[in-house]
C-alpha positions in Angstrom: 0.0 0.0 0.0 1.2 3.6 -0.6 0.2 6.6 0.6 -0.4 10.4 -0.1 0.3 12.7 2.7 -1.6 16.1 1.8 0.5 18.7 2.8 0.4 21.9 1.2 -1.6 24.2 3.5 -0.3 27.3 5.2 -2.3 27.5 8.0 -3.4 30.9 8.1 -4.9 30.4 11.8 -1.9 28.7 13.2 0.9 31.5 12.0 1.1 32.8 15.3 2.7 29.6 16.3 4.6 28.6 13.1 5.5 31.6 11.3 6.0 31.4 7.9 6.5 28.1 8.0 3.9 25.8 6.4 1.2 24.2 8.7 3.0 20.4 8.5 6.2 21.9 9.8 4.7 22.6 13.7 6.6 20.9 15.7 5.4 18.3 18.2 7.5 17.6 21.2 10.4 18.5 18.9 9.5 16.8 15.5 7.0 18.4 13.0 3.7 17.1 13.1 4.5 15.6 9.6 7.3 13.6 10.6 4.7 12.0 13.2 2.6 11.0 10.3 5.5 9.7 8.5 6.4 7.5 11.6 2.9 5.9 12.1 2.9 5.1 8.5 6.7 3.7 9.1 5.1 1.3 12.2 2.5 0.4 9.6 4.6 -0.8 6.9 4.0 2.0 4.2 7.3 3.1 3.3 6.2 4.6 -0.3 4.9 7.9 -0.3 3.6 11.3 -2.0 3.5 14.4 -0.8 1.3 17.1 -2.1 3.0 20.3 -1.7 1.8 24.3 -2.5 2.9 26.4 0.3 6.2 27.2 1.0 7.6 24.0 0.4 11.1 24.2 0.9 11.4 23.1 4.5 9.5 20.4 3.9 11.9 19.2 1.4 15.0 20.3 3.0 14.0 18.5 6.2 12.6 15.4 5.0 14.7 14.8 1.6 14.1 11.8 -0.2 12.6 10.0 3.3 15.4 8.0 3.7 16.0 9.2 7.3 13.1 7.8 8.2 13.0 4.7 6.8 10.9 5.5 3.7 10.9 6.5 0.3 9.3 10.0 -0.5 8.9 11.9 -3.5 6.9 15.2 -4.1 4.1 16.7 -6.0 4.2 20.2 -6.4 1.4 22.7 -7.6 1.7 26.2 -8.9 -2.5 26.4 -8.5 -4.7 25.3 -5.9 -5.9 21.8 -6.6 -8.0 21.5 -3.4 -7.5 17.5 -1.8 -8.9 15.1 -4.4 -7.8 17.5 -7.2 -3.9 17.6 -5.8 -4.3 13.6 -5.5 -5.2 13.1 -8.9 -2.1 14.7 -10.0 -0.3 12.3 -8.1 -1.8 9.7 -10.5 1.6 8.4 -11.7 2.8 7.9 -8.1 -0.9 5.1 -7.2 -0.4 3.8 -10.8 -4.1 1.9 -10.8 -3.5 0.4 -7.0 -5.8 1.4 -3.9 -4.0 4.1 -1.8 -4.1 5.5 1.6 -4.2 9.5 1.5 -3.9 11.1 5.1 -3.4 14.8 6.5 0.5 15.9 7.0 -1.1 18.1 9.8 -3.4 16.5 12.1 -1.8 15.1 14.9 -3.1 10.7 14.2 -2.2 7.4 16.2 -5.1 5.2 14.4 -4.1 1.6 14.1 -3.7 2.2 10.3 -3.8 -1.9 9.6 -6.9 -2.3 11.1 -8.2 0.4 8.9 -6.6 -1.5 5.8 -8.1 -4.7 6.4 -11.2 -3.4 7.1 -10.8 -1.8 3.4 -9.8 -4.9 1.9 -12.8 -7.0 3.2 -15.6 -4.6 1.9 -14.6 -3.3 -1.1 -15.5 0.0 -1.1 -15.1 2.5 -3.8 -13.9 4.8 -0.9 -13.3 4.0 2.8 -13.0 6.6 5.7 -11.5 6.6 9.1 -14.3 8.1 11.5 -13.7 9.5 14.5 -16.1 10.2 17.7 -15.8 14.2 18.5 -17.5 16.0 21.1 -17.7 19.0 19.7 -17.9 18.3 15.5 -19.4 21.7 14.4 -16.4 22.5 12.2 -16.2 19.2 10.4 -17.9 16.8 8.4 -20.3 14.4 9.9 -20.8 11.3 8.0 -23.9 8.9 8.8 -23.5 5.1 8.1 -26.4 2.6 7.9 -25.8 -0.2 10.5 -23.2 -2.0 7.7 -20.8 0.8 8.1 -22.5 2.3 4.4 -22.5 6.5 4.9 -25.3 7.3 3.5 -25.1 10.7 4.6 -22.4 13.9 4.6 -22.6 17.4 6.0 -20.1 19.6 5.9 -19.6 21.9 8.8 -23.3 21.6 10.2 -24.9 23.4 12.9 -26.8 22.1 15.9 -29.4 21.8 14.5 -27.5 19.0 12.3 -25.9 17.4 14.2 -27.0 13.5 14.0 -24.1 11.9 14.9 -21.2 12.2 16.7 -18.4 10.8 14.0 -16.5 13.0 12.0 -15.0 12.5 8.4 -11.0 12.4 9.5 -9.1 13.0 6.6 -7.9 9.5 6.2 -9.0 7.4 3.1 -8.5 4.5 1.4 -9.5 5.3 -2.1 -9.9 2.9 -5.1 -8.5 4.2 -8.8 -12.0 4.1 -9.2 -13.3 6.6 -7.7 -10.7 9.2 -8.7 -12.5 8.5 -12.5 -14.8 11.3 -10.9 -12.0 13.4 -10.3 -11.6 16.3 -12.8 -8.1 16.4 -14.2 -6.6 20.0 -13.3 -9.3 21.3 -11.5 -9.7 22.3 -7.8 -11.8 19.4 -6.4 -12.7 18.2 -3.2 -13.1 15.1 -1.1 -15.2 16.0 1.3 -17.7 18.7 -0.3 -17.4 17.4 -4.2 -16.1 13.7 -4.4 -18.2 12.0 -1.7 -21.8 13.4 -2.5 -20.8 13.1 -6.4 -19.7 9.0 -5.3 -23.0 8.3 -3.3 -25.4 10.3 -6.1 -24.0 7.6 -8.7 -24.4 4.8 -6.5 -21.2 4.2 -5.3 -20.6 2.5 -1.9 -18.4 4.0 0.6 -17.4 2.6 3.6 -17.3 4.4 7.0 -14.7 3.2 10.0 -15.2 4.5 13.4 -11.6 4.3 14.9 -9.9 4.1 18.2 -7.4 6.0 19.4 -6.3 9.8 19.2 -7.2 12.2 16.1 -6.9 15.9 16.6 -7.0 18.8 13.9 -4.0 21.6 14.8 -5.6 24.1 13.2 -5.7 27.1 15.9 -3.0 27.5 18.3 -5.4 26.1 21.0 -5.8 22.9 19.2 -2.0 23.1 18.7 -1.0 23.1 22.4 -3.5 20.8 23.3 -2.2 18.1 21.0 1.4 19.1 22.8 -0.3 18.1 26.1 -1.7 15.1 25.3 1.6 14.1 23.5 2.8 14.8 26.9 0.5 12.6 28.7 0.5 9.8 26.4 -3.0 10.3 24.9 -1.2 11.0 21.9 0.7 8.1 21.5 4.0 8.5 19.4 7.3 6.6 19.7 9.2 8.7 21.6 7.3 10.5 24.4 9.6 11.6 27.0 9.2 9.6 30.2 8.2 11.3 33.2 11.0 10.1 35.5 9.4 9.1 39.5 10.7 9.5 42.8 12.3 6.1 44.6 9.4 5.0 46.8 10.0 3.7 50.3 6.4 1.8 50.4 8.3 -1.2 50.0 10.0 -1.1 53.0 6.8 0.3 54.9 4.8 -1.7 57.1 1.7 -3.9 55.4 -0.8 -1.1 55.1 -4.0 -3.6 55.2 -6.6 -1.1 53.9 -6.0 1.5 51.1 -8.6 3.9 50.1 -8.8 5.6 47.1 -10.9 9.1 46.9 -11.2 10.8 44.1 -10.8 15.0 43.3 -9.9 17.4 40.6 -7.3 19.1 43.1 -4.5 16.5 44.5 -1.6 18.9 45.2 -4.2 21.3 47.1 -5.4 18.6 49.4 -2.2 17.3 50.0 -1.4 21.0 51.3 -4.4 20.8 53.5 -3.2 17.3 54.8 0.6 18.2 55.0 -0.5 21.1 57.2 -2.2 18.8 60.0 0.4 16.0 59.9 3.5 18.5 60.3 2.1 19.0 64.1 1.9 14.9 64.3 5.4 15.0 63.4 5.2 12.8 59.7 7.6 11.5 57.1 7.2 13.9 54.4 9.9 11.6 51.7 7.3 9.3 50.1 3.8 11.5 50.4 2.8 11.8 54.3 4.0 9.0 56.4 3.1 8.9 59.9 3.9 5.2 62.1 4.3 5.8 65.5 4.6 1.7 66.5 0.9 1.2 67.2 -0.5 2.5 64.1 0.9 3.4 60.5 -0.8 5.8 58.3 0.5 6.7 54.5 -1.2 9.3 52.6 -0.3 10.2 48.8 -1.1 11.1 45.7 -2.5 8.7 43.2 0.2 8.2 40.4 -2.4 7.6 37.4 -5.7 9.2 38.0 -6.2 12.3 40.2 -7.5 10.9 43.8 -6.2 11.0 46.6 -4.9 7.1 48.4 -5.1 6.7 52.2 -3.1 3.8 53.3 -3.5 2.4 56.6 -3.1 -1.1 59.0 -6.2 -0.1 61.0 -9.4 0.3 60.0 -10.6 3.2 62.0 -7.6 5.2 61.3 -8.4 4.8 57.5 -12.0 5.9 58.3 -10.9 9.0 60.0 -8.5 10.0 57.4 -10.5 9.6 54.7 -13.2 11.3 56.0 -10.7 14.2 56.8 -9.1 14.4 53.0 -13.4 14.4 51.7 -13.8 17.7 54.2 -10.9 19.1 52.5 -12.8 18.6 48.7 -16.1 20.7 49.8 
């Protein structure tokens, strides 16, 4: 399978963050986004692609080359005039040579298990298949409506309210047949979402519709920009090489057989920890490894949870848990 990474947009929204750079080049935790997207293509075993280039292209070429620094092959397809997606694509016609291709956005931040999403492809046939993804808030997308086969039967493009009927938006990530670029005007600004998929379903032609797992987020503002950052941070982004966060030794090995652990939840762990800190100084704690207080006759560890935000009370005796935790609740209200 090869690919098309579109990537000729400037980002007109995002400039305040990248410059004059084009939109691909913003750089997640130290790599631009479309080396990301080059990578999870890498992990997927697509090593041949096309990129569709307008915009500034020169530090896209001058940082990625020929691909071989990452493990691929890469060659380019300029334009001089705005070809719009499925326009740009079909000038990349020599590149797919009659096979199925994947085509995928050079700027949206994507961790889809792109195998799945190709075997799923392979097993229905479609003229056209298309990644879904769930969105909260899909206003400035395109909504696509499947029948209970996984057949869309239905697009809007940026809808209101009022339109919304579903919650999965049209991701930028195909799996298109030679096909259906027949209905693609040679030389013309077309487009996949507003002017290829209605034309495909008016003439009958089946597309398929894949809700996927995983992380999918558009960097188009620089709020959407420093989001994807953060979750790149915490992992809900999942690329190869997220820095580690690096954790304190902890001493509950060596501490006594705490017998019942409590876990409370809140949105605040360092501020009740303050609260705690302050009435456990007087008791004379361990501060090393969270609050540790064992005086012989009872033992009493209270930290931060490591993975969720809450709040864990450790303790060997049951009333001593009790009073604790009902202590840490006081401190939430």
């Amino acid at each position: 399978m090869k690919a098309i990474i579109l990537a000729g947009g400037e980002g007109k929204r995002l400039k305040p963050v990248t410059g004059a750079l084009p939109k691909p080049m913003a750089p997640v935790l130290g790599k631009p986004m479309m080396a990301r997207i080059i990578e999870l293509l890498r992990d997927h075993g697509i090593t041949d692609i096309c990129a569709t280039l307008k915009y500034n292209p020169k530090p896209i070429t001058d940082y990625f080359g020929n691909g071989g620094g990452f493990g691929v092959r890469l060659t380019y397809s300029y334009e001089t005039e705005p070809l719009g997606t499925a326009g740009g694509v079909k000038k990349c016609r020599e590149f797919w040579q009659g096979d199925d291709f994947l085509v995928i956005s050079g700027d949206a931040a994507c961790d889809f298990d792109l195998s799945y999403f190709l075997e799923e492809h392979r097993a229905a046939r479609p003229a056209v298949s298309i990644a879904l993804y769930p969105h909260p808030e899909p206003l400035q997308y395109g909504l696509a409506l499947s029948d209970k086969n996984g057949r869309i039967i239905h697009f809007t493009e940026k809808p209101t309210w009022e339109q919304v009927v579903t919650n999965l938006i049209n991701t930028g990530v195909y799996v298109i047949t030679p096909h259906a670029m027949d209905y693609v005007p040679d030389g013309t600004a077309y487009d996949f979402g507003k002017e290829l998929f209605p034309a495909l379903l008016a003439y009958g032609e089946e597309i398929q519709g894949v809700p996927m797992d995983g992380y999918w987020c558009d960097i188009g503002t620089p709020r959407a920009y420093y989001q994807c950052c953060l979750d790149a941070l915490d992992g809900k982004y999942r690329i190869s090489d997220r820095p580690e966060e690096v954790s304190a030794p902890s001493a509950a090995g060596t501490a006594r057989n705490s017998g019942q652990v409590r876990r409370i939840g809140c949105d605040d762990r360092a501020g009740v920890m303050r609260a705690v800190t302050s009435v456990m100084m007087e008791l004379g704690a361990d501060f090393a490894d969270g609050i540790v207080f064992d005086d012989g006759d009872a033992y009493v560890r209270i930290h931060p949870d490591g993975a969720e935000s809450a709040i864990l009370v450790e303790s060997d005796r049951c009333d001593i848990a009790d009073a604790f935790e009902g202590f840490v609740k006081r401190q939430m209200t």
